[in-house]
C-alpha positions in Angstrom: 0.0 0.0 0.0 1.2 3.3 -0.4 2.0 5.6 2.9 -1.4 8.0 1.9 -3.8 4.7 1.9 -6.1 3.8 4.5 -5.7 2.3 8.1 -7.6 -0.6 6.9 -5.7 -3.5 5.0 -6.5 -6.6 3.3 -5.8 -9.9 4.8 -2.6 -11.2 4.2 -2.6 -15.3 3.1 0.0 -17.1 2.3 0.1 -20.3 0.4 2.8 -23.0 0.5 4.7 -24.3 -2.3 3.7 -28.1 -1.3 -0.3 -26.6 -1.3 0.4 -24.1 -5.0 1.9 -27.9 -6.7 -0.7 -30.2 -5.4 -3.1 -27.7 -7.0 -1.4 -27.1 -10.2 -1.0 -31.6 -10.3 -4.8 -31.8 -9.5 -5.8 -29.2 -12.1 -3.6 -31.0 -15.1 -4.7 -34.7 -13.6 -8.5 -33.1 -14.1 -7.5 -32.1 -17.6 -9.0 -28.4 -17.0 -9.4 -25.5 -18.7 -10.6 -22.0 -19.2 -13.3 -23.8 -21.5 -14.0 -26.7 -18.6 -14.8 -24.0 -15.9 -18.0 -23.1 -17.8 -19.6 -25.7 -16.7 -21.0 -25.4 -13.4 -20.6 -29.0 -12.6 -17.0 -28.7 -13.5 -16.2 -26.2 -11.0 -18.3 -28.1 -8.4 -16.5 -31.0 -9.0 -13.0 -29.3 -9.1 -13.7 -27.3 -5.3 -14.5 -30.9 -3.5 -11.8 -32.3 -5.1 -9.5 -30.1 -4.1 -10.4 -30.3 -0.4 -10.2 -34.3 -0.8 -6.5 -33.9 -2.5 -5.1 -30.9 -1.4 -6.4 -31.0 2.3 -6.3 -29.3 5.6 -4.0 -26.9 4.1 -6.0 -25.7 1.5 -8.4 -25.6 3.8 -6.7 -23.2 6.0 -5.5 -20.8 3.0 -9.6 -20.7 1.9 -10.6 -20.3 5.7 -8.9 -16.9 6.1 -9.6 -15.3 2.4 -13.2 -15.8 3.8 -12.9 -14.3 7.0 -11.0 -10.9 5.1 -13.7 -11.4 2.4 -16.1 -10.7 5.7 -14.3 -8.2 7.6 -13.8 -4.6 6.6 -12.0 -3.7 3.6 -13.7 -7.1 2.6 -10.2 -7.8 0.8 -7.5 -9.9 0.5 -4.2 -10.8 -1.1 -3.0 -14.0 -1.3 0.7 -15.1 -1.9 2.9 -18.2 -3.1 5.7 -18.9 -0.3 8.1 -18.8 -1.2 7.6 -16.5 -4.0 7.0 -17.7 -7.7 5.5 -17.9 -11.3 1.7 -16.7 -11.4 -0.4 -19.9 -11.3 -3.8 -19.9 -13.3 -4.6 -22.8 -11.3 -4.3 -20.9 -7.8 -6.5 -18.5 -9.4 -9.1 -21.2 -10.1 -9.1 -23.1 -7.2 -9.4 -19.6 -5.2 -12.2 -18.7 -7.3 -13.8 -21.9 -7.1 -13.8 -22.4 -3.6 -15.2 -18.5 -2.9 -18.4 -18.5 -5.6 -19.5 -19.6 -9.0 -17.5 -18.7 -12.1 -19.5 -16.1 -14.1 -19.2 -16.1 -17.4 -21.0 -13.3 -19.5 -21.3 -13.1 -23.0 -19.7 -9.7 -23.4 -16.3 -11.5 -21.7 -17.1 -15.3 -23.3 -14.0 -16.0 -20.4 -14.2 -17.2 -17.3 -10.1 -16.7 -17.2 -10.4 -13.5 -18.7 -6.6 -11.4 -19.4 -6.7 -8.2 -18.8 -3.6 -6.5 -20.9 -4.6 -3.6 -23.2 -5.7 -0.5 -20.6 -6.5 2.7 -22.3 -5.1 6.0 -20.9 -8.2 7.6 -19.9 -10.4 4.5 -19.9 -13.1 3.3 -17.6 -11.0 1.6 -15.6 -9.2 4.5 -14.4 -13.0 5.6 -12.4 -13.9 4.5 -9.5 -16.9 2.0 -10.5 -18.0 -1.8 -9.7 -18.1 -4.1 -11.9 -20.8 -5.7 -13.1 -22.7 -2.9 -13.0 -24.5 -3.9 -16.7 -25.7 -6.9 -14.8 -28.9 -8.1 -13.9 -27.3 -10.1 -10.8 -23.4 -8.4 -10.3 -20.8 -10.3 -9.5 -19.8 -10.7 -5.7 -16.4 -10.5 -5.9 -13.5 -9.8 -8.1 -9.8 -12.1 -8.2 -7.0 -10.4 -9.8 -3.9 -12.9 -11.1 -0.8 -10.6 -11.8 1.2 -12.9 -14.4 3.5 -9.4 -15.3 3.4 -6.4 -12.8 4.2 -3.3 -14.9 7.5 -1.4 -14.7 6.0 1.4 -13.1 2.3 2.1 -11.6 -0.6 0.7 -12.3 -1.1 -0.4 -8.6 -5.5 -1.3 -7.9 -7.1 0.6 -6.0 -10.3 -0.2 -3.6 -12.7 2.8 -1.5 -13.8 0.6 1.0 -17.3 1.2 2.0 -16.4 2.1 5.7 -14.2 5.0 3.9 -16.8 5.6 1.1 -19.7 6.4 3.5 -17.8 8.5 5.4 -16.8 11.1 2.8 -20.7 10.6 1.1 -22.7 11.3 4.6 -21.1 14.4 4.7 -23.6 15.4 1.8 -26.9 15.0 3.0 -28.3 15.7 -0.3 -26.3 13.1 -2.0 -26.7 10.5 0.3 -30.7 10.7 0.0 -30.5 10.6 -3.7 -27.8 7.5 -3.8 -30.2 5.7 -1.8 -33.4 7.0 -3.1 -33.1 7.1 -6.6 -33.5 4.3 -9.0 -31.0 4.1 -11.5 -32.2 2.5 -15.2 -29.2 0.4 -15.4 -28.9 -0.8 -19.1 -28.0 -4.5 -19.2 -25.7 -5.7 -21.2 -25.6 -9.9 -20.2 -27.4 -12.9 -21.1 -30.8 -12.5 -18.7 -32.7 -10.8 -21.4 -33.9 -8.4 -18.5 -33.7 -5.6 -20.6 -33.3 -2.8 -18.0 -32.8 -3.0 -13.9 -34.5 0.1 -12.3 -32.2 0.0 -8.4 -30.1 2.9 -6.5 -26.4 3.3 -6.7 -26.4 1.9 -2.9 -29.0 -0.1 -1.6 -28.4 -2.5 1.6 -27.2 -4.9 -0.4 -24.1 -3.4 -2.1 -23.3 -0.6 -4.5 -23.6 -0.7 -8.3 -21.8 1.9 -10.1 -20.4 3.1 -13.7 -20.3 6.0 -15.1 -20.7 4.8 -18.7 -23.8 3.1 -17.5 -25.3 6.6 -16.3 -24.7 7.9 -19.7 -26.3 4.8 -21.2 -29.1 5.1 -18.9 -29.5 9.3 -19.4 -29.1 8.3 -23.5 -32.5 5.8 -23.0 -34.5 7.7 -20.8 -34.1 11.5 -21.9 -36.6 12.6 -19.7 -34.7 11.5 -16.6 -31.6 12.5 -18.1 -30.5 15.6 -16.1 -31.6 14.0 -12.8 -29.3 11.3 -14.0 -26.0 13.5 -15.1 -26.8 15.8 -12.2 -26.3 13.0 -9.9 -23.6 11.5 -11.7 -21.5 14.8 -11.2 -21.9 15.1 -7.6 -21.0 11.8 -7.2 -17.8 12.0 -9.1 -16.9 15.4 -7.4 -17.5 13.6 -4.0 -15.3 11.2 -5.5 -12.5 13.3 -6.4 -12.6 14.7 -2.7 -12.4 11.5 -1.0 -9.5 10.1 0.5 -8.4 7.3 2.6 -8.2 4.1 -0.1 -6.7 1.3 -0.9 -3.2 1.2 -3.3 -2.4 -2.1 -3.8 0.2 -3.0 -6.3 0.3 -6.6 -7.4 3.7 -8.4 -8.1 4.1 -11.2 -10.2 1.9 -14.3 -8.7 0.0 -12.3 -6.2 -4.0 -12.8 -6.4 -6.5 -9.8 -5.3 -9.9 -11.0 -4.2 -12.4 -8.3 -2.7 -16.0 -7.7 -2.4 -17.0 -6.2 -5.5 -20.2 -4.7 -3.7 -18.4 -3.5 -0.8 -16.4 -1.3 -2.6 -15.6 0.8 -5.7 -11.9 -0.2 -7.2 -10.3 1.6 -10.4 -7.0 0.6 -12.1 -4.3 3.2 -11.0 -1.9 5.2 -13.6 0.3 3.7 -15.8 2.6 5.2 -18.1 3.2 5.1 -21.7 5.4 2.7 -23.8 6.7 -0.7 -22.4 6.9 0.8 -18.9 3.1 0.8 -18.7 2.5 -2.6 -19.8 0.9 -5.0 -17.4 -1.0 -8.5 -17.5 -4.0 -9.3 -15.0 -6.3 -12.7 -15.3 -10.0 -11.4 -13.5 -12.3 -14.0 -12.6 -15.4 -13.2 -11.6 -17.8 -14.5 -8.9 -21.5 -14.8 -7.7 -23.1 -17.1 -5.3 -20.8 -17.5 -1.9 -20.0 -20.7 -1.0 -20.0 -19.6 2.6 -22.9 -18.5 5.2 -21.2 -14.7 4.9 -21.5 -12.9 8.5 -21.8 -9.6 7.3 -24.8 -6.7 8.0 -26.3 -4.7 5.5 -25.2 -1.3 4.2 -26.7 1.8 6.4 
């Protein structure tokens, strides 16, 4: 983290090289894939068999991503000991034993590389993802296979930050609450449109391409829409107290996609800029989660 972030952290995990190799065996023994993990009963069958194979020590690694998964920031970063090569398969066994694999037809991956990030692009804004969903995506995993030379460290706004920088606008915390957003959906549900509040109880939902999306289909809510939007981005721009994390080769990122607002940080041009991220992305807990609503 970097010495401006907040005074919360993720939990730290570490994983064993005996643990990271009897994954990695299991997963080529299994004969999986990024194609195999589309089927639900694939990844079923790949979380109980890694408790069967891998054991008590697997079960100890997925014990305490659950408990920072439950605890505020609802984060946490998980390393190979001793350090080495990025493993897809820890990625996969992480993400299996946290949720179910979601794979949308605008990403058609459930092992889906992130490499190409536009200067300016979306990524760079505080948003969830998801937010184009009928049913978003609990939580996010980030796989660095190639940190770049220089930035491009992830950033989280925890929600215990967030609503403390947002309550001190009484104005904009009614209407973040109180008014329903058209999100546009962009998956497979066929649902058309999702009419819900940037923060409800259960989580947040943000983008702000999906406002303009939304203020685009329904012009006559359009400048409640933008107006909104704006003083949610300058509230944005005010608020400090998140999250830098900067990934190293190997090191996985899981947080609670609803429990907080993440953006990619800057990176600059040329070679130096160029990094390589595998996202999965999860809904469904495999866990009874012990957490209380939003307020």
């Amino acid at each position: 983290m970097t010495p401006q972030a907040s005074h919360l952290s993720p939990a730290l995990v570490a994983v064993d090289a005996e643990t990271v190799g009897g994954i990695e065996r299991l997963w080529s023994t299994l004969g999986l894939s990024d194609t195999a993990l589309k089927d639900p009963q694939r990844q079923k069958a790949w979380r109980h068999r890694l408790y069967d194979t891998v054991g008590e020590p697997w079960e100890q690694v997925v014990r305490q991503v659950r408990e920072g998964l439950d605890t505020e920031p609802h984060a946490a970063v998980i390393t190979s000991h001793p350090p080495r090569q990025a493993s897809v398969p820890l990625l996969a066994a992480l993400s299996a034993a946290l949720g179910a694999l979601v794979v949308p037809q605008t990403m058609g991956q459930t092992l889906h590389v992130l490499r190409l990030h536009a200067p300016d692009g979306a990524d760079t804004r505080w948003h969830t993802d998801g937010a184009g969903w009928a049913r978003q995506n609990d939580f996010t995993c980030l796989l660095c296979i190639k940190p770049a030379q220089e930035g491009g460290a992830t950033e989280l706004l925890p929600w215990a930050v967030l609503r403390s920088a947002l309550a001190r606008d009484p104005d904009l915390w009614r209407r973040l609450w109180g008014t329903d957003v058209p999100w546009i959906l962009d998956d497979e549900s066929g649902a058309g449109t999702a009419f819900t509040p940037i923060v409800t109880s259960e989580g947040l939902r943000y983008l702000r391409e999906q406002i303009e999306s939304a203020a685009a289909a329904f012009p006559h809510l359009a400048h409640d829409l933008h107006d909104l939007d704006d003083s949610l981005h300058q509230a944005l721009l005010s608020t400090t107290g998140h999250l830098a994390l900067r990934l190293t080769e190997g090191k996985v990122l899981v947080f609670d996609n609803r429990r907080s607002l993440h953006r990619r940080g800057p990176l600059p041009e040329g070679n130096a800029g160029e990094r390589t991220l595998v996202r999965t992305r999860l809904t469904n807990p495999t866990w009874s989660r012990n957490l209380n609503d939003l307020d």
